[in-house]
C-alpha positions as CSV (number, residue, x, y, z in Angstrom):
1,X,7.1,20.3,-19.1
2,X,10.4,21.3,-19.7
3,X,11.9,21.3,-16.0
4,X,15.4,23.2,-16.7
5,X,15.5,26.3,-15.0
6,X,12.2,25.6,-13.9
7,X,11.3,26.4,-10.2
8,X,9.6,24.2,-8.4
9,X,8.2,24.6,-4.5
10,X,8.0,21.3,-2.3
11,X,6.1,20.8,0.8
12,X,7.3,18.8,3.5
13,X,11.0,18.5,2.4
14,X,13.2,18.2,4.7
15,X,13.3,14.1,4.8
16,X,11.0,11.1,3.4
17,X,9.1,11.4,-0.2
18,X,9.8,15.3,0.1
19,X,13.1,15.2,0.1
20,X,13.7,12.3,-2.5
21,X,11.4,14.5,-4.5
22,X,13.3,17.4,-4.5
23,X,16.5,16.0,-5.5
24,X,15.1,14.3,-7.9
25,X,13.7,17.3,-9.3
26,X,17.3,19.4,-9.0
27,X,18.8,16.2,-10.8
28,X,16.5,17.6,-13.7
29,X,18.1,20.9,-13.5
30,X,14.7,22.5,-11.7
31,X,15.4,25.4,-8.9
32,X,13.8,24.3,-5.7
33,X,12.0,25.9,-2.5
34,X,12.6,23.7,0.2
35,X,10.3,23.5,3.0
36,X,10.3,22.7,6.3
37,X,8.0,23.1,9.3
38,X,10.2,21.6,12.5
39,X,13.0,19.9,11.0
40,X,15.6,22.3,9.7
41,X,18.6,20.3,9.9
42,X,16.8,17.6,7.6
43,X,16.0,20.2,5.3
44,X,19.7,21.9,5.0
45,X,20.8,18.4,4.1
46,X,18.2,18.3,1.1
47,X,19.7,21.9,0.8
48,X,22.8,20.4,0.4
49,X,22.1,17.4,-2.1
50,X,19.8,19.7,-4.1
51,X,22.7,22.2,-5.1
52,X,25.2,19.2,-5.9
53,X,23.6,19.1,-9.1
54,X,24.3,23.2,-9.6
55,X,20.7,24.3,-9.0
56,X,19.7,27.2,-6.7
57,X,17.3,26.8,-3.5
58,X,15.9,28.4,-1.4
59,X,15.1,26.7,2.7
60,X,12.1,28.1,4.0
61,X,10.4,27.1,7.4
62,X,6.2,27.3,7.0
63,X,3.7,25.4,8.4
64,X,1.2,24.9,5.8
65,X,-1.9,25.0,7.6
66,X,-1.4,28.8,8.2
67,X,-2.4,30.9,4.8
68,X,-0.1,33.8,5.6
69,X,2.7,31.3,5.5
70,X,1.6,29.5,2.3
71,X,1.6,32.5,0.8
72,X,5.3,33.7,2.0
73,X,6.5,30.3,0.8
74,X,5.3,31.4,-2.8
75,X,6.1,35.0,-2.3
76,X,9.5,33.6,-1.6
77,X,10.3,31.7,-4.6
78,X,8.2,34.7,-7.1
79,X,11.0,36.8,-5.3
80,X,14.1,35.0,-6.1
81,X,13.4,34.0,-9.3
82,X,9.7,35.1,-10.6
83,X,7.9,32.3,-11.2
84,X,6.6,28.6,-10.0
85,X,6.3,25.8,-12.6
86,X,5.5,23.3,-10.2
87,X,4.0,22.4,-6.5
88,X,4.3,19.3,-4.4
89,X,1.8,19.2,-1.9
90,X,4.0,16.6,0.1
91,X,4.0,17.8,3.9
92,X,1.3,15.9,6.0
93,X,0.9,15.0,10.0
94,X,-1.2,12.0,11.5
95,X,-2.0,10.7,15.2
96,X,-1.0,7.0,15.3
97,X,-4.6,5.5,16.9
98,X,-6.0,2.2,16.3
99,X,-9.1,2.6,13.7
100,X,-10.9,0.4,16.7
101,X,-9.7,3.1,19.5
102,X,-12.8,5.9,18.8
103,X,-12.2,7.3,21.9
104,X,-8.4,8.0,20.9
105,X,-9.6,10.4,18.4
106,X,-11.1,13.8,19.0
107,X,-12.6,16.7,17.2
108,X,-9.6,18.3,17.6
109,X,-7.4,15.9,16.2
110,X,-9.4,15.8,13.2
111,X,-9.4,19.0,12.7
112,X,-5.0,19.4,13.1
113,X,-5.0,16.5,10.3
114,X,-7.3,18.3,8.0
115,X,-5.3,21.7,8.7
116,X,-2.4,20.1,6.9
117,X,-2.9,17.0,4.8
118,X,-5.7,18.8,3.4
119,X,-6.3,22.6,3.9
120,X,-2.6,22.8,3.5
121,X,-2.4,21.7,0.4
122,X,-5.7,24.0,-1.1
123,X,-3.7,26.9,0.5
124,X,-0.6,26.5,-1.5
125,X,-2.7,25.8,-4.6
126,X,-4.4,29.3,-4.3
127,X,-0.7,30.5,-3.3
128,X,0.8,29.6,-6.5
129,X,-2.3,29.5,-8.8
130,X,-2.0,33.4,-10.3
131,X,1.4,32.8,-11.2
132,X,1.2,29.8,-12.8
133,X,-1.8,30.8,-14.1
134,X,-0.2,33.8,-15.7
135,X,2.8,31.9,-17.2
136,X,0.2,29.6,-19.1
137,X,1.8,26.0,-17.6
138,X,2.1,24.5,-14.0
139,X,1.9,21.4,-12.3
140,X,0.6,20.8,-8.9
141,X,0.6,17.0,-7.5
142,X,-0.9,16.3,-4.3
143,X,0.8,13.2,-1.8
144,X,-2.3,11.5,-0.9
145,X,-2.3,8.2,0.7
146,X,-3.8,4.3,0.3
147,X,-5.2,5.2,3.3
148,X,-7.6,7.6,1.4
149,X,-8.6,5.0,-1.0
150,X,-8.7,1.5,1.4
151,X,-9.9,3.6,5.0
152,X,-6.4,1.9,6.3
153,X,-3.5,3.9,7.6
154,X,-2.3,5.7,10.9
155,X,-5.6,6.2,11.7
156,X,-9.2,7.1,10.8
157,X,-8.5,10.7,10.6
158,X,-5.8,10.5,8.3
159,X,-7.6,8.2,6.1
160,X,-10.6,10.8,6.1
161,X,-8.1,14.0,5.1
162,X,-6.5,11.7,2.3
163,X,-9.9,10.8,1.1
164,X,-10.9,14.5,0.9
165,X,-7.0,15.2,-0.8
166,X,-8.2,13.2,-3.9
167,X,-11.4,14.6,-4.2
168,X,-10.0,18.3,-3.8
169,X,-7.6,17.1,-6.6
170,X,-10.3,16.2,-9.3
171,X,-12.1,19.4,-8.3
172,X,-8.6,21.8,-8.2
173,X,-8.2,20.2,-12.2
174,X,-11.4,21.4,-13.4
175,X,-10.8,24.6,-11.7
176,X,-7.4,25.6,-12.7
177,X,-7.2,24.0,-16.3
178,X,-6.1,24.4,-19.1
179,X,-3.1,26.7,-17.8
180,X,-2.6,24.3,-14.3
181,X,-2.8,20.6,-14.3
182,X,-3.7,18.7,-11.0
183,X,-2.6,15.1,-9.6
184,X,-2.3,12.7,-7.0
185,X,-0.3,9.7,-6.1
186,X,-1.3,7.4,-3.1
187,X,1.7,5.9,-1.9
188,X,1.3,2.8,0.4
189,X,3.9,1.4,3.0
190,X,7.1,3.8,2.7
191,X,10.1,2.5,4.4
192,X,11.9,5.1,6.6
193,X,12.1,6.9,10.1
194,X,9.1,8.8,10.0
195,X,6.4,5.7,10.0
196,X,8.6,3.7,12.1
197,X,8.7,6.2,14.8
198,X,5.3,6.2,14.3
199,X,4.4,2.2,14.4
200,X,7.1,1.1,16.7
201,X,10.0,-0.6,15.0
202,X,8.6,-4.1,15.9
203,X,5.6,-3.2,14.1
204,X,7.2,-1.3,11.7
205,X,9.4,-4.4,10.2
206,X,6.2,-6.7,10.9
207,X,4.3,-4.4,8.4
208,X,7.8,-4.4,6.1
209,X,8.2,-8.1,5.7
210,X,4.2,-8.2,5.0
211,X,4.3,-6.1,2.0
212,X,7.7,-7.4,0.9
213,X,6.1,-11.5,1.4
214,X,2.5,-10.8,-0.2
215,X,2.4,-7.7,-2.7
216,X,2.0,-8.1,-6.3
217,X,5.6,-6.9,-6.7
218,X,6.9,-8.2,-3.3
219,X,8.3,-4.3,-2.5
220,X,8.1,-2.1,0.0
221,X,8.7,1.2,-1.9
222,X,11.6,3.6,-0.9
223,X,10.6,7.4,-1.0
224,X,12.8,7.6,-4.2
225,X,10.2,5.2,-6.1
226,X,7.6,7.2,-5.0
227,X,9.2,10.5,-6.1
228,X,9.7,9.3,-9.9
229,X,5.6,8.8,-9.9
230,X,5.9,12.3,-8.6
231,X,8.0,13.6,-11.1
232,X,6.0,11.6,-14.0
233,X,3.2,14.1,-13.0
234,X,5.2,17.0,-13.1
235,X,7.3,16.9,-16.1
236,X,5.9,13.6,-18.3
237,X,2.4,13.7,-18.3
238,X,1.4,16.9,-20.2
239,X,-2.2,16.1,-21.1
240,X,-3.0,14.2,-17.5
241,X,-4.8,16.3,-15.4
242,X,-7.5,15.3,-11.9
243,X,-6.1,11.4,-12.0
244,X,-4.5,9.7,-9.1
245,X,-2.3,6.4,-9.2
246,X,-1.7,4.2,-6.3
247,X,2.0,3.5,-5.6
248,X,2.1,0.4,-3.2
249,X,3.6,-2.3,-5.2
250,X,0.1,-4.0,-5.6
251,X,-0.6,-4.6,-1.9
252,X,-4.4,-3.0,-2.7
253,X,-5.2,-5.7,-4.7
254,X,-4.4,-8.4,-2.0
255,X,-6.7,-9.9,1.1
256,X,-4.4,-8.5,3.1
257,X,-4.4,-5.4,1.9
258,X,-8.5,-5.6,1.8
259,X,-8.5,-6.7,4.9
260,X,-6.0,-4.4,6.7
261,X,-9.2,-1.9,7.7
């Protein structure tokens, strides 16, 4: 897919894999829908960074877990410019709880998770779907997790809506093909504010130096890395539809990696 004058809608932008994603994709000369659900400032600076490379955008504020708002995120961008080449089903929310802690975790929080990581993102699908649909080529990609393929991560919730995110995404590319192709990436450790808010930094670096000491490839990946597997999806992988490829440098294949349940 030819992404010049494309228009491309990104979930969860305003900082993080979002963000590096959707400069990445105005770099290529694409028009992007920035979204954000609390953090507009963040989002005015992808704004910003985004339109250096003499693209339009657009900075819309949606949570995703609500349909009307899905649906006014791709109303917005059929607006401006009448169509949606691509989708990035990037924004996602966890509760930090210890997989042990059972208690920590209630009905409730599983079902907030799901709303977004993975009802979210069949929302926007269905959102853009007719218009992609219509114009005979689109690309969604879904931001799963390594928690949805190892059962490690934030906590056994957000492992569970991860899981159920690459699942939806083989089921979305028999659905939606041949016009719409589906995919996933499953990033692993991301450095950045967002999981070290969430860890604590003293965790956060423990976790850091671990991946950096024992991965295959001895990296802990930046959100930029993990946007270029995004953008493979979206723009170089024209006859790859309902696959998934996990971006942690390797640390899957390790014991501590196995062993990090």
């Amino acid at each position: 897919m030819d992404l010049q004058d494309g228009v491309a809608i990104v979930t969860g932008s305003s900082s993080g894999v979002g963000a590096a994603c959707a400069r990445q994709l105005a770099e290529e000369g694409c028009h992007v829908v920035i979204n954000y659900a609390h953090n507009e400032e963040g989002a005015r600076a992808t704004q910003s960074a985004c339109e250096e490379y003499g693209v339009e955008t657009i900075v819309k504020k949606a949570d995703i877990a609500d349909d009307d708002q899905c649906r006014a995120l791709a109303k917005a961008a059929l607006d401006k410019w009448g169509r949606i080449d691509a989708l990035i089903n990037n924004a996602g929310t966890t509760k930090f709880n210890a997989h042990s802690n059972l208690e920590g975790l209630n009905k409730q929080d599983f079902l907030d998770i799901y709303a977004v990581n993975t009802v979210g993102a069949y929302q926007m699908t269905r959102a853009v779907a007719e218009s992609m649909q219509t114009s005979g080529q689109g690309s969604v990609v879904n931001v799963s997790s390594i928690a949805g393929v190892m059962g490690v991560g934030s906590s056994i919730a957000y492992a569970a809506s991860k899981g159920a995110l690459i699942t939806m995404t083989l089921s979305l590319a028999r659905a939606l093909g041949p016009e719409i192709r589906v995919n996933c990436v499953c990033p692993g450790f991301i450095q950045g504010d967002w999981l070290e808010q969430g860890m604590g930094s003293d965790a956060y670096q423990v976790a850091k130096s671990n991946v950096e000491a024992t991965s295959p490839l001895r990296v802990a990946s930046t959100p930029d890395m993990i946007a270029e597997g995004i953008l493979y999806f979206v723009c170089g992988a024209d006859v790859v539809t309902g696959e998934t490829i996990i971006m942690d440098g390797g640390m899957h294949l390790t014991q501590a990696g196995l062993h990090k349940r």
